[in-house]
Jmol script that loads the backbone (N, CA, C; Angstrom):
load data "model"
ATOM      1  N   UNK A   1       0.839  -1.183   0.000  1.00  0.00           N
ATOM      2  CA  UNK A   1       0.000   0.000   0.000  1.00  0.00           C
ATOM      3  C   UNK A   1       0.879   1.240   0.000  1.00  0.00           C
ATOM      4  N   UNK A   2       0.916   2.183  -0.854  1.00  0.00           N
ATOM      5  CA  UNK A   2       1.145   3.765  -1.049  1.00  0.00           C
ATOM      6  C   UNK A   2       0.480   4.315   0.090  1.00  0.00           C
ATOM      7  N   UNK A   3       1.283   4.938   1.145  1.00  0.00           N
ATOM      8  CA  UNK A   3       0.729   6.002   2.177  1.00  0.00           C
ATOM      9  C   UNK A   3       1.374   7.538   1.447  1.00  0.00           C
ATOM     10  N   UNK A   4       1.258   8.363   1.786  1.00  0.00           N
ATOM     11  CA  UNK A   4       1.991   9.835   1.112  1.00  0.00           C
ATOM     12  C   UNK A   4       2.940  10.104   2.272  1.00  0.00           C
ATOM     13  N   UNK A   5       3.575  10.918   1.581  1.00  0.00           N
ATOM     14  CA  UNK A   5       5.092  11.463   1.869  1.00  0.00           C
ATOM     15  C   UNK A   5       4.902  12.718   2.839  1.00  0.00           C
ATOM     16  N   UNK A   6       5.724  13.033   3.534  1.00  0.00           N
ATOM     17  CA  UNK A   6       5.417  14.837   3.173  1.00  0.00           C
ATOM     18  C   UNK A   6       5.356  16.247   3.367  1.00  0.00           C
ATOM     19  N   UNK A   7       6.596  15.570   1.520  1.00  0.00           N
ATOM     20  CA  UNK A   7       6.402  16.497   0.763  1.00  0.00           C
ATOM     21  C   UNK A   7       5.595  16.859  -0.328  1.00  0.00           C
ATOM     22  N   UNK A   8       4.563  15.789  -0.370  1.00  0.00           N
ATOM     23  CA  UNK A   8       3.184  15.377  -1.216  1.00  0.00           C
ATOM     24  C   UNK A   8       1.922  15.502  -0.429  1.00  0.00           C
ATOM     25  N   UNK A   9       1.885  15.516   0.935  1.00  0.00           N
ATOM     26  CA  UNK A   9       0.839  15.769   1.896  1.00  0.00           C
ATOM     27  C   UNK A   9       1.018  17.413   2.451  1.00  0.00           C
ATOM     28  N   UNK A  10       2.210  17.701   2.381  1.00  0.00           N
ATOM     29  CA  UNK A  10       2.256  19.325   2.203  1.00  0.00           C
ATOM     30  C   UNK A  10       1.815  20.490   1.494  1.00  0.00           C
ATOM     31  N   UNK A  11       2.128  20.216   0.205  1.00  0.00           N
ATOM     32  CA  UNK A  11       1.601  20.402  -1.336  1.00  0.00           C
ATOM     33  C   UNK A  11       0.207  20.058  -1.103  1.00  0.00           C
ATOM     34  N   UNK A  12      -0.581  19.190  -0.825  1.00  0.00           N
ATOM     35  CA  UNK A  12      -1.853  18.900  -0.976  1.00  0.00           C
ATOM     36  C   UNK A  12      -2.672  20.029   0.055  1.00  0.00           C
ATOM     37  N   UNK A  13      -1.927  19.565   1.618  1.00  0.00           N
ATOM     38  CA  UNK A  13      -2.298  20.745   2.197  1.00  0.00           C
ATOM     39  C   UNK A  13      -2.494  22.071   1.558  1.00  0.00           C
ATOM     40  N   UNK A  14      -1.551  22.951   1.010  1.00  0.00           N
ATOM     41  CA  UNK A  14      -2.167  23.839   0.563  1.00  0.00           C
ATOM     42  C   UNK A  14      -2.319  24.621  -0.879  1.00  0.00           C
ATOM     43  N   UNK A  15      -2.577  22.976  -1.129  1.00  0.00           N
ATOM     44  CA  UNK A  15      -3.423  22.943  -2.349  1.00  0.00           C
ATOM     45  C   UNK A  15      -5.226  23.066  -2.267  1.00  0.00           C
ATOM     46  N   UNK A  16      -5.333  22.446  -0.769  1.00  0.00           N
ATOM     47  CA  UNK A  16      -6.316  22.610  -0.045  1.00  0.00           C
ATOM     48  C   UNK A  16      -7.258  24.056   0.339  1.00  0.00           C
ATOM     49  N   UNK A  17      -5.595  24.736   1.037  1.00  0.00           N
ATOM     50  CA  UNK A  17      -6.054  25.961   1.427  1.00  0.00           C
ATOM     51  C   UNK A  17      -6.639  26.542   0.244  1.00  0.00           C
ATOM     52  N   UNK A  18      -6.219  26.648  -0.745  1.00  0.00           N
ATOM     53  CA  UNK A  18      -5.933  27.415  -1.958  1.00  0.00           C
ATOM     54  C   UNK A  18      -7.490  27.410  -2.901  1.00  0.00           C
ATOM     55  N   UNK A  19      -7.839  26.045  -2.734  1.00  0.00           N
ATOM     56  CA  UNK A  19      -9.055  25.565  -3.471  1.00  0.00           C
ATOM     57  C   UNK A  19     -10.508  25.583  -3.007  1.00  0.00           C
ATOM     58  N   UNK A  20     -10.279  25.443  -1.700  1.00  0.00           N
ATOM     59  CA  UNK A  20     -11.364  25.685  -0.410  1.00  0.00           C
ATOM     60  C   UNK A  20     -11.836  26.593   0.410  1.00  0.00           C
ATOM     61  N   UNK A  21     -10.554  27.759  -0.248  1.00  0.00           N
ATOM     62  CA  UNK A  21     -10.599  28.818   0.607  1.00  0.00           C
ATOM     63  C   UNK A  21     -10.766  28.646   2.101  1.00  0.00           C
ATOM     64  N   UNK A  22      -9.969  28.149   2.630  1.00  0.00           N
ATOM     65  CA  UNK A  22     -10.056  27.536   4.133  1.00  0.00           C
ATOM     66  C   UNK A  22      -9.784  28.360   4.943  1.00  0.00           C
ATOM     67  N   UNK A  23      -8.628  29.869   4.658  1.00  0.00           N
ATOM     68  CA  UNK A  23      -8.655  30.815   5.211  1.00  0.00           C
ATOM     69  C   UNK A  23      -7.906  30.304   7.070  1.00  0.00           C
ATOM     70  N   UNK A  24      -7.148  29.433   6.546  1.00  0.00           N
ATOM     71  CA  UNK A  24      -6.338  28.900   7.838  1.00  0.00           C
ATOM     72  C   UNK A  24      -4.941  28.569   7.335  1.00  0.00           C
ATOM     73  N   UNK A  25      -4.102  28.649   7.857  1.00  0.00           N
ATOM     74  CA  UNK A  25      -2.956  27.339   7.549  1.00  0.00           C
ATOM     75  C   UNK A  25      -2.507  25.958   6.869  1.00  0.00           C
ATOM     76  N   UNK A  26      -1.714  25.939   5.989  1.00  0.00           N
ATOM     77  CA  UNK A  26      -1.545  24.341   6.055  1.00  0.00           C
ATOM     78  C   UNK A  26      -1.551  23.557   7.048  1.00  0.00           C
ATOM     79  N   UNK A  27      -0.223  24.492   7.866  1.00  0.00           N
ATOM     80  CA  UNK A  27       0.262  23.585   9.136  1.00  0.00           C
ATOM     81  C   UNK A  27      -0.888  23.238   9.917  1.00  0.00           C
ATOM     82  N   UNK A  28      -2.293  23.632   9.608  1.00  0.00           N
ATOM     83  CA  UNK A  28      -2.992  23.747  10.665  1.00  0.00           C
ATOM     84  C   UNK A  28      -4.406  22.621  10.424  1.00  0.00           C
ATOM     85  N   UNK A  29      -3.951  21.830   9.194  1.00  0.00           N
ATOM     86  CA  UNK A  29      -4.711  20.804   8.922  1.00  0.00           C
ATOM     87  C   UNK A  29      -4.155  19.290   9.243  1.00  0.00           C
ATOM     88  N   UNK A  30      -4.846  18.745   9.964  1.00  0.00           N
ATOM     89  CA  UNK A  30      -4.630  17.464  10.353  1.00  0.00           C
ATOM     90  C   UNK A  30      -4.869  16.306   9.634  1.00  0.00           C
ATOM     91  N   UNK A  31      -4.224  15.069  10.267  1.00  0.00           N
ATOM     92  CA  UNK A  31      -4.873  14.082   9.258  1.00  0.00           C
ATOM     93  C   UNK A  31      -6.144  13.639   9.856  1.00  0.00           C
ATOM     94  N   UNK A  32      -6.205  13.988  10.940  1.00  0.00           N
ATOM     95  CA  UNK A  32      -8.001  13.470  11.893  1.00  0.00           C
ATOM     96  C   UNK A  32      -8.919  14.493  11.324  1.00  0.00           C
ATOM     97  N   UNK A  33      -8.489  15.765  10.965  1.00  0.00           N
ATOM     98  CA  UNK A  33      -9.666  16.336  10.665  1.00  0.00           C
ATOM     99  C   UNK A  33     -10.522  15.601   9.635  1.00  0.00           C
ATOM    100  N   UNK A  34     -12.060  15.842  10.053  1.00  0.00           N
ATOM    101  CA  UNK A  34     -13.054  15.521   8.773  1.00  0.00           C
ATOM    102  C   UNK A  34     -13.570  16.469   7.876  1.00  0.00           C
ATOM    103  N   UNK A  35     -13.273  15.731   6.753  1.00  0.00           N
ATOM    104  CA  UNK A  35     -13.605  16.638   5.552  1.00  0.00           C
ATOM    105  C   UNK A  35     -14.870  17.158   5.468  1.00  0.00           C
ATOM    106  N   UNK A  36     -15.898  16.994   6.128  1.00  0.00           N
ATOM    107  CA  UNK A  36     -16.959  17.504   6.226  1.00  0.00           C
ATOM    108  C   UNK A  36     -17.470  18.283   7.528  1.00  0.00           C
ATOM    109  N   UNK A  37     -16.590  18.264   8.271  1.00  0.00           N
ATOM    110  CA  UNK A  37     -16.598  19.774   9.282  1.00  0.00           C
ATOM    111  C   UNK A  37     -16.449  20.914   9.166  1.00  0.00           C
ATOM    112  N   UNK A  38     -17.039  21.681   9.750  1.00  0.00           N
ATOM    113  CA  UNK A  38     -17.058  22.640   9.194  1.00  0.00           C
ATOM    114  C   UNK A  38     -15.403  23.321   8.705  1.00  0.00           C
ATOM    115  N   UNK A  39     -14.470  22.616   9.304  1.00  0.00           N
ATOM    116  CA  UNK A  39     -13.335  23.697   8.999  1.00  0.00           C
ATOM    117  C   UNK A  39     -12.883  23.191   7.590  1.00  0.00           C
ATOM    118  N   UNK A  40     -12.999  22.058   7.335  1.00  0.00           N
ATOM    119  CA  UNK A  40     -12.797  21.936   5.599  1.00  0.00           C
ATOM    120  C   UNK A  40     -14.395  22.079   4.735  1.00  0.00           C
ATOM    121  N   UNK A  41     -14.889  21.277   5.257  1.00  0.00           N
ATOM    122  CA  UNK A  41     -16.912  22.053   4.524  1.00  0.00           C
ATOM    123  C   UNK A  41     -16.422  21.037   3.172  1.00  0.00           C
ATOM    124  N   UNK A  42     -15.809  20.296   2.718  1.00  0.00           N
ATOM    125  CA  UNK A  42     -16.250  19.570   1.810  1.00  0.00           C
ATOM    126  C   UNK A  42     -17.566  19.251   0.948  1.00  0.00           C
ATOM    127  N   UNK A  43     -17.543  19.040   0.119  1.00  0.00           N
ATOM    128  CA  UNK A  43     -18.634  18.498  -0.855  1.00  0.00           C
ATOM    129  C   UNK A  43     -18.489  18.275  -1.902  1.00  0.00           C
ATOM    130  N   UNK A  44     -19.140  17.244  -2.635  1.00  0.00           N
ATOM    131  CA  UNK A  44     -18.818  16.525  -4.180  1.00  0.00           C
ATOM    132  C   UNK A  44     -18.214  17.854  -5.188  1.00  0.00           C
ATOM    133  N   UNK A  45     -19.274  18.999  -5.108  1.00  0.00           N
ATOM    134  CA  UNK A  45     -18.428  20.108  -6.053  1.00  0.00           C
ATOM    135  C   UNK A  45     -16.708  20.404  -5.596  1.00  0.00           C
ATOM    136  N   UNK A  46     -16.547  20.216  -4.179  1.00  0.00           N
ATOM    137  CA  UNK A  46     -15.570  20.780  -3.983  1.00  0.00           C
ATOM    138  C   UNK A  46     -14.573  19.960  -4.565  1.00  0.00           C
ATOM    139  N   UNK A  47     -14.879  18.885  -3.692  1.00  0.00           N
ATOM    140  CA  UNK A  47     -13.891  17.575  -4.031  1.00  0.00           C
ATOM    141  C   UNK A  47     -13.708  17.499  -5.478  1.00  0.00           C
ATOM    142  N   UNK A  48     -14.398  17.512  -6.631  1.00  0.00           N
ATOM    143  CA  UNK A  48     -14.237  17.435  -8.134  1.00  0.00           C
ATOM    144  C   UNK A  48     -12.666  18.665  -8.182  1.00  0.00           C
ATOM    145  N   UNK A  49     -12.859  19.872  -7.576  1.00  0.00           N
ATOM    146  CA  UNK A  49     -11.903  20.622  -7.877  1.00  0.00           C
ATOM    147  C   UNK A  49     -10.742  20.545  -7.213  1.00  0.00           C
ATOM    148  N   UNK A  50     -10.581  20.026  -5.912  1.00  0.00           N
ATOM    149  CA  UNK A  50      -9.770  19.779  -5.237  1.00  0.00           C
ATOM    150  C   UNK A  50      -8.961  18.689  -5.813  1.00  0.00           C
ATOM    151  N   UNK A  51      -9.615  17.992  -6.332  1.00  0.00           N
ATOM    152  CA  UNK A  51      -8.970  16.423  -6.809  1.00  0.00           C
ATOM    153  C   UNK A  51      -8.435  17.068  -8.761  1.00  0.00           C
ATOM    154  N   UNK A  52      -8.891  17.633  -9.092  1.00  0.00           N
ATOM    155  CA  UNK A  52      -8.517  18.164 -10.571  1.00  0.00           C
ATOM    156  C   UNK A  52      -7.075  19.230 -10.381  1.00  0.00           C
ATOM    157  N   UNK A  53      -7.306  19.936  -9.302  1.00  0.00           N
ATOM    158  CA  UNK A  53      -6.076  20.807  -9.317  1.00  0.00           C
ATOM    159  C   UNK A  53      -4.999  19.499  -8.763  1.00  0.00           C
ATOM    160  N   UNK A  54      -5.144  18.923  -7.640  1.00  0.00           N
ATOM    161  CA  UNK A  54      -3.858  18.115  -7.508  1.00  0.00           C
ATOM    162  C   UNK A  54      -3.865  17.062  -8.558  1.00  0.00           C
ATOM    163  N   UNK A  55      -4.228  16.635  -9.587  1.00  0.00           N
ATOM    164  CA  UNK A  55      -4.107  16.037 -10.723  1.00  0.00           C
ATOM    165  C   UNK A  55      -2.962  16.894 -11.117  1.00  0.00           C
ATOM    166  N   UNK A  56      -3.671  18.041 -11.420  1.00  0.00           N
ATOM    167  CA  UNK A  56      -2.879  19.311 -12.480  1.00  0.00           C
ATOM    168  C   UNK A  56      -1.177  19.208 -12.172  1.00  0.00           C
ATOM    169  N   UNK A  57      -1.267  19.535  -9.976  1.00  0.00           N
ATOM    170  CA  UNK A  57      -0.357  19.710 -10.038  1.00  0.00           C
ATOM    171  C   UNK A  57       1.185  18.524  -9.896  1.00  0.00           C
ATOM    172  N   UNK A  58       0.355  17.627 -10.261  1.00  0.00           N
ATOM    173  CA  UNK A  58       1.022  16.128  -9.814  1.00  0.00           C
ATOM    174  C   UNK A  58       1.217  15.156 -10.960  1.00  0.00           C
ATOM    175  N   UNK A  59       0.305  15.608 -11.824  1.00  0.00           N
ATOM    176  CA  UNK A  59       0.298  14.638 -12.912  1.00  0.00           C
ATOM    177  C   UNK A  59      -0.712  13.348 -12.510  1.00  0.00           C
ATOM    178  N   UNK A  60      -1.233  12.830 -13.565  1.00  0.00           N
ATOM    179  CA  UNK A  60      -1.661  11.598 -13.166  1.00  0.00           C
ATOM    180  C   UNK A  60      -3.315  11.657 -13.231  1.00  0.00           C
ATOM    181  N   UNK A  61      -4.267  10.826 -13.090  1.00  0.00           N
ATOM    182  CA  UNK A  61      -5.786  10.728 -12.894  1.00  0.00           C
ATOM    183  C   UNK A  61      -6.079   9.808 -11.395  1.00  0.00           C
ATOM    184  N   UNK A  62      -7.289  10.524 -11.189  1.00  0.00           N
ATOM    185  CA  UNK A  62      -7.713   8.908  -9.983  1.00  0.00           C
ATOM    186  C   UNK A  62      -9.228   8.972 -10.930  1.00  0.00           C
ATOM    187  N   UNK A  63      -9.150   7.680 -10.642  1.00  0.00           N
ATOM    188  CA  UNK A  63     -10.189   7.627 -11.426  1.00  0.00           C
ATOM    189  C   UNK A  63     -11.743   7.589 -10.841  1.00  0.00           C
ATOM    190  N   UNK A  64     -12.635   7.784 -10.984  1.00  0.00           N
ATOM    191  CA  UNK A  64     -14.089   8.004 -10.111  1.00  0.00           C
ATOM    192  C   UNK A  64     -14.119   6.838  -9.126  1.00  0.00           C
ATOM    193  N   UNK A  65     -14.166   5.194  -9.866  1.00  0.00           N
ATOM    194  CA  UNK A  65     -14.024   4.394  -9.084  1.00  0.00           C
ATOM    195  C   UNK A  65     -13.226   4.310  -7.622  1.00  0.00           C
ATOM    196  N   UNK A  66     -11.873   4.529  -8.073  1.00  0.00           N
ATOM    197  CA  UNK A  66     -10.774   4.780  -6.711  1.00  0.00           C
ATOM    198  C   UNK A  66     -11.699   5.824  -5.426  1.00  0.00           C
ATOM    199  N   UNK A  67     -11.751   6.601  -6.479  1.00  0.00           N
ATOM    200  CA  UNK A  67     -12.642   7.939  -5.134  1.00  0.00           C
ATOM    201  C   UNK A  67     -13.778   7.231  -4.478  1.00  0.00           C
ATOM    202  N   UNK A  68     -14.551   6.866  -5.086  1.00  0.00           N
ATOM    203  CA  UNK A  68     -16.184   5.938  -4.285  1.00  0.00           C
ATOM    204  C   UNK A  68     -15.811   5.177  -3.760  1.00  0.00           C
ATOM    205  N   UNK A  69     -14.615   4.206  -3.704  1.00  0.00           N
ATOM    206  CA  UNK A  69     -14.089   3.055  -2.446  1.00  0.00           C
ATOM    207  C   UNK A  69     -13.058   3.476  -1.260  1.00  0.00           C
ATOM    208  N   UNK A  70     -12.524   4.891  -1.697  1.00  0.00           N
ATOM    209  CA  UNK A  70     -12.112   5.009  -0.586  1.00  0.00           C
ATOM    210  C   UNK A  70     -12.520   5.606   0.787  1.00  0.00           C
ATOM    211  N   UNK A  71     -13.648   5.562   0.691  1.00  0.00           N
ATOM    212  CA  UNK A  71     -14.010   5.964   2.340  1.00  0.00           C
ATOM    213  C   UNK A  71     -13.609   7.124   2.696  1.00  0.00           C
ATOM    214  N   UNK A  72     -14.082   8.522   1.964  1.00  0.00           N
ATOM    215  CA  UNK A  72     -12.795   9.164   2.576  1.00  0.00           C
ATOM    216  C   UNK A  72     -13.762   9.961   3.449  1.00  0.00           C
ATOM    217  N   UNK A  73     -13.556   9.679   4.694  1.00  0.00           N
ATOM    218  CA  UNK A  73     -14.009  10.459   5.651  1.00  0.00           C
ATOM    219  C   UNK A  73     -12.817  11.414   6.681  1.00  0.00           C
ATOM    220  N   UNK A  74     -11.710  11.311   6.631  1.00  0.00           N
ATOM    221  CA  UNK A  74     -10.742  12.852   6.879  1.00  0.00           C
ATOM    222  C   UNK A  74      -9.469  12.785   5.976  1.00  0.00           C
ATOM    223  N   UNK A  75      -8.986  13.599   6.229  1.00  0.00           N
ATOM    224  CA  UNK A  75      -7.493  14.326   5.421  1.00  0.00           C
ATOM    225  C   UNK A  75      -6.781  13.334   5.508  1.00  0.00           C
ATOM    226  N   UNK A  76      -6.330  12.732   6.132  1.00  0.00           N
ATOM    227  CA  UNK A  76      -5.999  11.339   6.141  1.00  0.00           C
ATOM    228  C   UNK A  76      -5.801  10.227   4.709  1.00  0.00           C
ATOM    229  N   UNK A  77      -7.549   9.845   4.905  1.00  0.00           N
ATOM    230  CA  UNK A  77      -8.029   9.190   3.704  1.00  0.00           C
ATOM    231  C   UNK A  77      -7.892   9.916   2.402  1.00  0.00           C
ATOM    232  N   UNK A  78      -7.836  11.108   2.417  1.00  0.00           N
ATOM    233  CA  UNK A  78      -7.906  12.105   0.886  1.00  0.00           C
ATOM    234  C   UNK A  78      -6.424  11.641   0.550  1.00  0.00           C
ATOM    235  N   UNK A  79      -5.478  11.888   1.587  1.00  0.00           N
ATOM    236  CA  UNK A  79      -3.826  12.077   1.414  1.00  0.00           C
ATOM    237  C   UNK A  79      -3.297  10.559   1.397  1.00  0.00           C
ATOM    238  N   UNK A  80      -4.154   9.356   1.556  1.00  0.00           N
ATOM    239  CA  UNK A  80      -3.670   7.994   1.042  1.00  0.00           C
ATOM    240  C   UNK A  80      -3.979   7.918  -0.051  1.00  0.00           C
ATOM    241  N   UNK A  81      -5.449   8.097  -0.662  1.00  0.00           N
ATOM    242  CA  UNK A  81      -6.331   8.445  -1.892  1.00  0.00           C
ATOM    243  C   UNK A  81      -5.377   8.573  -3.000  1.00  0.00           C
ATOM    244  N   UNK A  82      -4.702   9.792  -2.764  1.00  0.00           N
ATOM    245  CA  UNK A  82      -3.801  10.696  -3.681  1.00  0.00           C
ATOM    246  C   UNK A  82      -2.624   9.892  -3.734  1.00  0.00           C
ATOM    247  N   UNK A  83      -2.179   9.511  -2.423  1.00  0.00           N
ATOM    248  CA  UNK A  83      -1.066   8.792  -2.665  1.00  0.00           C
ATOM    249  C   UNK A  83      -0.654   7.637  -3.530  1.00  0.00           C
ATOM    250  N   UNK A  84      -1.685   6.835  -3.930  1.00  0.00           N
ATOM    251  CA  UNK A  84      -1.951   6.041  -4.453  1.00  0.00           C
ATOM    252  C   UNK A  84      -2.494   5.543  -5.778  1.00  0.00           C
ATOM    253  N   UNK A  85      -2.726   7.344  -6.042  1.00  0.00           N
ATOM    254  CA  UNK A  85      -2.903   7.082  -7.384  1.00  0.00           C
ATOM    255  C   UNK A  85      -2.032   8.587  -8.281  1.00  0.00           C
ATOM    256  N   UNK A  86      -1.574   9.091  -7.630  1.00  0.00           N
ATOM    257  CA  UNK A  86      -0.650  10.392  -8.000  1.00  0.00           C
ATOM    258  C   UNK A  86       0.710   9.935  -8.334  1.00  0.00           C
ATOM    259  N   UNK A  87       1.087   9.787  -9.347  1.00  0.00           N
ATOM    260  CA  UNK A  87       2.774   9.507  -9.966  1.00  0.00           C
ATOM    261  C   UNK A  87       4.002   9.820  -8.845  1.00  0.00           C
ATOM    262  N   UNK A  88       3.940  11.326  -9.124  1.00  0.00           N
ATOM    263  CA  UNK A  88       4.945  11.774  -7.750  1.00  0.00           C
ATOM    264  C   UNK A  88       4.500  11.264  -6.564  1.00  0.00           C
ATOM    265  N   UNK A  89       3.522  11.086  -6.013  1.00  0.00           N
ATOM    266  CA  UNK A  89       3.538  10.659  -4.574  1.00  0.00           C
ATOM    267  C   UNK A  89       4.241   9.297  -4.678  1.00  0.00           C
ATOM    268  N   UNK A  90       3.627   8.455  -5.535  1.00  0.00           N
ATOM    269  CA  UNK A  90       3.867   6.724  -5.967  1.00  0.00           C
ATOM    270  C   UNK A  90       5.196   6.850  -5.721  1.00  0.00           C
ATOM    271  N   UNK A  91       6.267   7.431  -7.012  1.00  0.00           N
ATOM    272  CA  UNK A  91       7.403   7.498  -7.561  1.00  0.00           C
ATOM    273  C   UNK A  91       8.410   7.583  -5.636  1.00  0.00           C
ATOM    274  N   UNK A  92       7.823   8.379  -5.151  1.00  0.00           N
ATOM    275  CA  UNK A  92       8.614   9.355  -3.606  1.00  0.00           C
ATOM    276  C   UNK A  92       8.545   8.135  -2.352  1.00  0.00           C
ATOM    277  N   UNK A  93       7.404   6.991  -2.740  1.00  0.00           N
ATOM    278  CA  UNK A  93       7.402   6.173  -2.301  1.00  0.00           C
ATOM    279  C   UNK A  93       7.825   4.982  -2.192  1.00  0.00           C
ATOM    280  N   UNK A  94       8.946   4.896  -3.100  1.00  0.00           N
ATOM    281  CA  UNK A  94       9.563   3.802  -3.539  1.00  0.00           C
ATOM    282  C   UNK A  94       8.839   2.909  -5.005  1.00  0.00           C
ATOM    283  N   UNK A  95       7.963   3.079  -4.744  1.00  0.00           N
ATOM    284  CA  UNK A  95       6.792   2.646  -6.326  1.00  0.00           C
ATOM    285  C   UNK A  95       7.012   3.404  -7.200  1.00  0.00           C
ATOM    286  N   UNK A  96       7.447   2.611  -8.339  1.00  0.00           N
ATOM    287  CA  UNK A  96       7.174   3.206  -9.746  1.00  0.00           C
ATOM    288  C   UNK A  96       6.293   2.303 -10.857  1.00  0.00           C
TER     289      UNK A  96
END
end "model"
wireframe off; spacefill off
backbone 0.3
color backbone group
């Protein structure tokens, strides 16, 4: 299993801030937080863009399937998600 790095869970962090307008910190996102509290406020629109910009900035696709099985109920699960299907994260992980 691909867990993320990070310097790939950093980048995502505030890739986060950036996309969500979270109006907080990277440093200040956890992996326990839930994506649907209010301090990230998640939702399918969001997530479509959140998941397209770290495509952009990573290279690579996840594909719809991957997203609907992974359970992703906090930052955590988003940042294995990614890890696992993002080139650079893979590549940083010893997987190529």
């Amino acid at each position: 299993m691909i867990g993320h790095d990070d310097e790939v869970a950093r980048r995502v962090r505030e890739i986060m801030v950036e996309v969500l307008d979270l109006g907080l910190s990277p440093t200040e996102i956890r992996d326990d937080i839930s994506l649907y509290s209010p301090v990230i406020r998640l939702d399918s629109l969001n997530l479509l863009h959140l998941l397209m910009a770290v495509e952009e900035e990573f290279g690579g696709h996840i594909e719809d399937e991957d997203i609907m099985e992974a359970d992703l109920e906090n930052v955590g699960d988003l940042l294995t998600l990614i890890g696992r299907n993002v080139p650079a994260a893979a590549t940083r992980d010893g997987a190529a």
